[in-house]
C-alpha positions in Angstrom: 110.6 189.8 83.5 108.3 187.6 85.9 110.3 184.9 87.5 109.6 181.4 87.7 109.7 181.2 91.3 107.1 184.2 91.9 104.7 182.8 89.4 104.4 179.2 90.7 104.9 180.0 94.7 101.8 182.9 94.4 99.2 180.3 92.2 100.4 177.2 94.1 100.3 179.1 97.7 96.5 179.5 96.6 95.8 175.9 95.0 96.2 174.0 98.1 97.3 176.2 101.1 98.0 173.8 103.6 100.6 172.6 102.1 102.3 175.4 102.9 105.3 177.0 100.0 106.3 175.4 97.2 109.8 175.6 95.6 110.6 175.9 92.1 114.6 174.4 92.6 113.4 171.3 95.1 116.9 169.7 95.3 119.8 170.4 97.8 122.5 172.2 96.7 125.1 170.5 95.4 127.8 172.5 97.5 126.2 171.5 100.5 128.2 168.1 102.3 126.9 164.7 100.8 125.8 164.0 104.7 123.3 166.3 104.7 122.0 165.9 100.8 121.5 162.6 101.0 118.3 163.1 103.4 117.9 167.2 102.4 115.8 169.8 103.7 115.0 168.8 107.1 113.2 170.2 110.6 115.3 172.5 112.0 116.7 173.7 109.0 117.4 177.9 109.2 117.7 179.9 105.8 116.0 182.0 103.1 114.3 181.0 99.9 116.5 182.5 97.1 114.4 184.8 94.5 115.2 181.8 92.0 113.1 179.3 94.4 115.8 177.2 96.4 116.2 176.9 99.7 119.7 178.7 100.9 120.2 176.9 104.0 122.7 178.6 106.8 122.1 176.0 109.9 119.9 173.4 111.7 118.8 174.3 115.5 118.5 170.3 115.8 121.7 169.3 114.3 125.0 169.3 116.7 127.6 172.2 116.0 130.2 170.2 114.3 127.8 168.4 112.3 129.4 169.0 108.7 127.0 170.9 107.7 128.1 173.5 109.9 131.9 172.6 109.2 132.7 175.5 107.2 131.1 178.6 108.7 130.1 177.1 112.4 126.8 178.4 114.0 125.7 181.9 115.6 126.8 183.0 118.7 125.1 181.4 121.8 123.5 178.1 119.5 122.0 175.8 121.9 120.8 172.2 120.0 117.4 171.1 120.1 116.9 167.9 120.6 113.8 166.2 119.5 112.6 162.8 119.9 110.1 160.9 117.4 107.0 162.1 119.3 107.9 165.6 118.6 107.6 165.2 115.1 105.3 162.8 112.4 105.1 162.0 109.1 102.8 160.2 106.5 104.7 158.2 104.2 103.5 158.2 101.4 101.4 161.3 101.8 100.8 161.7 97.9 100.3 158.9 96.0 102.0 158.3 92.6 101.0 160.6 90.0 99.6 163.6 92.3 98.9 166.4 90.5 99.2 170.5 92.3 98.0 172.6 90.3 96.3 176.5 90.1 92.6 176.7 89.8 92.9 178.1 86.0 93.8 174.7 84.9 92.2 172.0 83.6 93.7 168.5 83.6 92.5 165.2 81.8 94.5 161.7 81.8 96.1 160.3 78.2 95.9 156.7 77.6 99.9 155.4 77.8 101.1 153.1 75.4 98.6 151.3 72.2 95.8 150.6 73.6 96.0 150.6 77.4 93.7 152.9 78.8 94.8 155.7 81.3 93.1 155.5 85.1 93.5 158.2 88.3 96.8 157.7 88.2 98.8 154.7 86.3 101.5 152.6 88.3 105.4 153.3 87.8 105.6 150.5 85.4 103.3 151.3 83.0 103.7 155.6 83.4 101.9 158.3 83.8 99.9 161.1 81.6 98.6 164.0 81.5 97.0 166.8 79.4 96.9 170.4 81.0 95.0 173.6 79.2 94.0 177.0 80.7 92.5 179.9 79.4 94.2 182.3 81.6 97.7 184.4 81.2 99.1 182.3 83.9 99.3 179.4 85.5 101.5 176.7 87.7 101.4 172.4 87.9 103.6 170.3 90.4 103.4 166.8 88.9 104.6 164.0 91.8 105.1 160.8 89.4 106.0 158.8 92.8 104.2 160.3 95.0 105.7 162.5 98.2 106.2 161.9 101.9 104.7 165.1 104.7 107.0 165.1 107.7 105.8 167.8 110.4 106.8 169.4 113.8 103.8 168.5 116.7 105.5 170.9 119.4 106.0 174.6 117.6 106.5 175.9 121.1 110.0 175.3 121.5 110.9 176.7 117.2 109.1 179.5 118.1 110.4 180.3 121.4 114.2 179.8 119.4 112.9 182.2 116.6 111.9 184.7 118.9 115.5 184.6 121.4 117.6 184.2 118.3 116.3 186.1 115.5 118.6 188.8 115.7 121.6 187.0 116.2 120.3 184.8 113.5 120.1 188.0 110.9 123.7 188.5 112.1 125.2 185.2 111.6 123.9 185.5 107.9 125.3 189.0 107.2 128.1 189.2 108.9 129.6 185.1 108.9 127.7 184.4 105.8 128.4 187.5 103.9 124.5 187.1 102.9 124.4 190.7 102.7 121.7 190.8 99.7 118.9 189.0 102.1 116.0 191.2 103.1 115.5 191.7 106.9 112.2 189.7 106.3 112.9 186.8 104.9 114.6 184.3 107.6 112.9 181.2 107.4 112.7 178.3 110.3 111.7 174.9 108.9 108.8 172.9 110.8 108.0 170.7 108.0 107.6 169.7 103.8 106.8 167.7 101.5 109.5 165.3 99.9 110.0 163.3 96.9 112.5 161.4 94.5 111.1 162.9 91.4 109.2 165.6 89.8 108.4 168.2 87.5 107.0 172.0 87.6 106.0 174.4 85.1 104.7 177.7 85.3 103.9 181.0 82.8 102.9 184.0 82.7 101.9 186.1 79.6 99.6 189.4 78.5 96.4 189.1 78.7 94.8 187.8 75.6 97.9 185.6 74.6 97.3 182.1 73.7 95.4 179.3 75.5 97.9 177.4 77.3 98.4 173.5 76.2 101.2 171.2 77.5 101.1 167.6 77.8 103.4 165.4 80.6 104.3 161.9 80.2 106.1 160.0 83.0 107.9 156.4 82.3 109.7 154.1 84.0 113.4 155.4 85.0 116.1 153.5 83.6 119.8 153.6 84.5 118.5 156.4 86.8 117.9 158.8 83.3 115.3 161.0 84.3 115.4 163.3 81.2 114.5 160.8 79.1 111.8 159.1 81.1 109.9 162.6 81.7 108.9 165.0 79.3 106.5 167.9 78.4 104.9 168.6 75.3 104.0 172.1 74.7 102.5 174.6 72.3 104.1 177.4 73.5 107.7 178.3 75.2 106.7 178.2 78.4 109.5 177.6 81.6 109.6 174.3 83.3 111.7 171.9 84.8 112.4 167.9 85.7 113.8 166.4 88.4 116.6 165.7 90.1 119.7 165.5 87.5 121.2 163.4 89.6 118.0 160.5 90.6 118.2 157.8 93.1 115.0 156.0 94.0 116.2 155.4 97.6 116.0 159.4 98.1 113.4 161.1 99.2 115.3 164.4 99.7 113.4 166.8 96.9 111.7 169.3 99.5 108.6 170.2 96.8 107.0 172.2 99.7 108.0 173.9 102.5 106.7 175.2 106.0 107.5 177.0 108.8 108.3 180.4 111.0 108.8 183.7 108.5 110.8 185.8 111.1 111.5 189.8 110.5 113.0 192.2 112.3 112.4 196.2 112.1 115.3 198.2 114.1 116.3 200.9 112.0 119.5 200.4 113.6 120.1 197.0 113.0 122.5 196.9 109.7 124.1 200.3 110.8 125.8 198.1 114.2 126.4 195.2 111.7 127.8 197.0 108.7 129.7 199.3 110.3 128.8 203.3 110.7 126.0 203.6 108.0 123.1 206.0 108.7 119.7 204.0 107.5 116.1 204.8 107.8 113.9 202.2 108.0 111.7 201.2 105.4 109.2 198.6 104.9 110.3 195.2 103.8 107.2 195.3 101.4 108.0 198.8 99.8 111.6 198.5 99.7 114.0 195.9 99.3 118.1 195.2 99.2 117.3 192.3 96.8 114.6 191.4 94.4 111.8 190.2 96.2 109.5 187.0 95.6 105.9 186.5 96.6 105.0 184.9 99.8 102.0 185.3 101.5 103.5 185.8 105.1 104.9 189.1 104.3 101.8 190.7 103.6 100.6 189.9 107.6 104.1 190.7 108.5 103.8 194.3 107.1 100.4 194.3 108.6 101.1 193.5 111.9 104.5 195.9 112.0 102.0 198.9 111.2 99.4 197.9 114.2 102.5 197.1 116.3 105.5 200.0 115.8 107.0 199.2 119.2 108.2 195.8 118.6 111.6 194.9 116.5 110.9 191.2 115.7 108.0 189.6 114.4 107.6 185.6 113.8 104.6 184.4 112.0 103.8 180.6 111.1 103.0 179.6 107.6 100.0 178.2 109.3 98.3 181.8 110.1 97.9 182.6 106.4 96.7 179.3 104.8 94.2 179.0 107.7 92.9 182.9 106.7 92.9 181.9 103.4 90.8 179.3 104.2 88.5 181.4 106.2 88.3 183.4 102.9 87.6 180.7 100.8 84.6 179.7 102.9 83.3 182.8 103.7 83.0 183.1 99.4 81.2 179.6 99.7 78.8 180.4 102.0 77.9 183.4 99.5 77.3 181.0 96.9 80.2 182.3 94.6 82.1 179.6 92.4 85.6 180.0 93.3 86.5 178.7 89.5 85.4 182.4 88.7 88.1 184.3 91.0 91.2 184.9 89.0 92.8 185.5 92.0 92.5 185.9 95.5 89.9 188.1 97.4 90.8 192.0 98.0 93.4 192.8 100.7 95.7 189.7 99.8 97.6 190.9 96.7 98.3 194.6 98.3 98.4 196.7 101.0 95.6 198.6 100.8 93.0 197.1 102.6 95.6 196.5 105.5 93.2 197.0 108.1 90.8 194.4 107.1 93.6 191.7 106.9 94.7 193.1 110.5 91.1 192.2 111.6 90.6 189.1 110.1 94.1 188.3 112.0 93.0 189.6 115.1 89.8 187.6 115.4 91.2 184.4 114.8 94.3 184.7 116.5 96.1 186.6 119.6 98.6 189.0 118.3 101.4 188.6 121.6 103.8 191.8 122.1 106.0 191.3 124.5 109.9 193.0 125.1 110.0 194.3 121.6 108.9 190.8 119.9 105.7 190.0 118.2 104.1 186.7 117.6 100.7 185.2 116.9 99.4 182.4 118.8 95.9 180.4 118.1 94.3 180.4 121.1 92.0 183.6 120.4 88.8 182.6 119.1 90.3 179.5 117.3 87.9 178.0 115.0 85.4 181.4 115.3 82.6 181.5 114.2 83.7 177.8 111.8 81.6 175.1 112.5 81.6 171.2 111.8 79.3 172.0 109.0 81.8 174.2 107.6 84.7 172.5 108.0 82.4 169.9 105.8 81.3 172.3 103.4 84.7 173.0 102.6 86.3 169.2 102.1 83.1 169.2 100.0 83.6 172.1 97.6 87.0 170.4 97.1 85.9 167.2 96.0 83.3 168.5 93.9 85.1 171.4 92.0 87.9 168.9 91.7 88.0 167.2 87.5 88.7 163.4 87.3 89.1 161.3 84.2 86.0 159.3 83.6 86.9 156.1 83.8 83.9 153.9 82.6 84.7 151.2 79.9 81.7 151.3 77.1 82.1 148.5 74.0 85.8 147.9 75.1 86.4 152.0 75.2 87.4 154.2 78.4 85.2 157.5 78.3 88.2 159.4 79.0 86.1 162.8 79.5 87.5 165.6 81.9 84.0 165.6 84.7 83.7 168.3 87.8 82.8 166.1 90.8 79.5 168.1 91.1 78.3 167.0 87.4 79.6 163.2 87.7 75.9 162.0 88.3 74.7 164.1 85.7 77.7 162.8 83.4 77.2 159.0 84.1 73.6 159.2 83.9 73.8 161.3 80.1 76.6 159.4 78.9 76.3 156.1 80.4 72.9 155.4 80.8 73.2 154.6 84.6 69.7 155.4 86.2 68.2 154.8 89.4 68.3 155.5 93.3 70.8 155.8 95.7 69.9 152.2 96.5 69.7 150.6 93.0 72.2 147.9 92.3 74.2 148.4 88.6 76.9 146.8 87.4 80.3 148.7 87.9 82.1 149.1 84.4 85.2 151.8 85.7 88.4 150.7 84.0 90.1 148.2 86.4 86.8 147.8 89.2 86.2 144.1 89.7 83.3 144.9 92.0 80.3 143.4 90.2 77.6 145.4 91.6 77.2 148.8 93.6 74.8 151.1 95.3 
């Protein structure tokens, strides 16, 4: 059976890459101190995402060592804090607005009116609640739903996180097994945190069925929260049993610690001999993280350029790669299929060489021309200073917020004899829509009256 997490993290990865990997279990654990849930996942954190979607976290490089989140177990061997001060990091607050949507490419999203006869807009305030109807013809699928939007907090210096990751990678790996008795972890899935998304609320779903099942159909209402019940202020509607969730049990408003989406430095290490000084006299052979694994593995997209990179460079023993590396060859991907003219609503998944390790030596390349691949004293890492932005123009950069915007399906809005047209419209076919429908003609420059549900503009050009 398919898990949740490896569903939603591989279509949502893809939706929007730059916001880095999402989580299917966005709330702290509830074992963790009351200090450190009340803000959550944080810069600094170190830990692995669990194959059920949470974050596990062990330590923070930037808290102090008797913070209590380190009451119980301590911190590795040698910890050193990092102290940052507010230039080092930023954050956009809100950086979603209510009622955001994340969803994969195979589905399709209109807005429902909320309450007799009050029309639904982009989004509708907190007061009044949200709606949503979501279909898809494909055998899988994934939909974050942000009812109150989400703060971005980010690192500005990764130089110092990645010189940490690359010192104490090992001992980190060690701490874990040994203090932690995290013995199940894969020697490729540490995780340093230089930034996420976070919330108060939300709610995920995700499927995956044969092909040829039925069409997927689900609708999502948000209300107001009272007496801080979020069960019965959200809900989903759907035709089939498909898995989702709602969140948090336990809501506050004045929290904005639901990490929705997560980035930072994947670290892996590759000495053969590693576990056998840890665990005691064992005899191991080493195998690669990607064809072999202690635990059930989930999808993330680092691990494919880790494994990459480990075959081009088999004298190093760590390797640390930024989130940043794969959305931004993604990316590259993406507009490489625009300039080809090809309508990325026909790819049902990404382009060859991401989903397996077959065409390893074209992801290598790819890597390799748009970054510098460091070795240095057994570590590996990847710096942007190599042909950063090659070949990728301004006109590229614009052809790609462009494809966004118009491949993106909004609600039409426009009120006709006291009705709102309510009809799902690709930004590319809006014109064509408003013109057809409507019966608004004319040049860029012509003046009509503006009829959108809730515009008080009287004319526009």
């Amino acid at each position: 059976m398919t898990l949740p997490q490896a569903v939603y993290a591989k279509l949502l990865t893809r939706a929007e890459p730059g916001r880095g990997y999402p989580l299917w279990f966005p709330e702290p654990n509830h074992w963790l101190p009351l200090e450190y849930r009340e803000v959550g996942l944080r810069i600094g954190d170190v830990g692995v995402v669990t194959e059920h979607g949470s974050f596990d976290v062990f330590f923070n490089i930037c808290l102090p060592a008797d913070h209590p989140l380190h009451s119980t177990f301590g911190v590795p061997d040698g910890f050193t804090q990092v102290c940052l001060s507010d230039q080092d990091m930023e954050s956009f607050v809100p950086g979603d607005r209510h009622g955001r949507v994340v969803a994969a490419q195979s589905i399709s999203q209109r807005n429902l009116s909320i309450g007799a006869g009050v029309p639904a807009s982009s989004f509708v305030s907190a007061q009044r609640g949200i709606g949503f109807e979501f279909t898809s013809a494909s055998n899988e699928g994934a939909i974050l739903v942000l009812p109150e939007g989400a703060d971005r907090h980010d690192l500005r210096n990764h130089l110092v996180f990645e010189g940490e990751a690359l010192r104490n990678g090992k001992s980190w790996y060690e701490f874990a097994l040994r203090k932690l008795g995290r013995t199940m972890i894969s020697l490729d899935s540490l995780y340093l945190i230089t930034g996420c998304h976070q919330t108060s609320s939300w709610s995920l779903a995700a499927f995956h069925h044969p092909p040829g099942g039925s069409q997927f159909n689900a609708q999502f209402t948000a209300g107001p929260i009272i007496n801080s019940n979020i069960n019965a202020a959200y809900s989903w509607k759907m035709a089939s049993a498909v898995p989702y969730r709602i969140g948090p049990q336990h809501y506050n408003a004045t929290q904005r610690n639901q990490a929705v989406f997560i980035r930072g430095y994947k670290i892996a290490v590759r000495d053969n001999r590693f576990l056998g000084r840890l665990l005691g006299d064992v005899t191991m052979s080493y195998e690669s993280p990607n064809t072999v694994s202690r635990r059930k593995k989930i999808y993330h997209p680092s691990d494919l350029l880790i494994e990459c990179i480990m075959r081009s460079e088999p004298a190093c023993e760590i390797f640390v790669i930024h989130d940043h590396v794969w959305s931004s060859v993604y990316d590259e991907v993406m507009l490489l299929l625009l300039r080809s003219g090809t309508d990325l609503l026909t790819i049902p998944k990404l382009p060859q060489g991401w989903d397996t390790t077959e065409y390893d030596p074209e992801i290598v390349r790819r890597i390799h021309e748009k970054y510098s691949v460091v070795s240095s004293n057994g570590t590996t890492y990847i710096i942007s200073d190599k042909n950063f932005n090659y070949n990728w123009t301004e006109q590229d950069e614009l052809m790609l917020i462009e494809n966004a915007l118009q491949e993106r399906v909004e609600t039409c809005g426009w009120v006709s004899n006291g009705l709102t047209c309510n009809i799902p419209v690709r930004g590319r076919d809006f014109s064509v829509h408003l013109r057809d429908s409507h019966g608004v003609i004319g040049t860029p420059a012509s003046q009509h009256k503006c009829c959108w549900n809730g515009c008080h503009v009287a004319k526009w050009g």
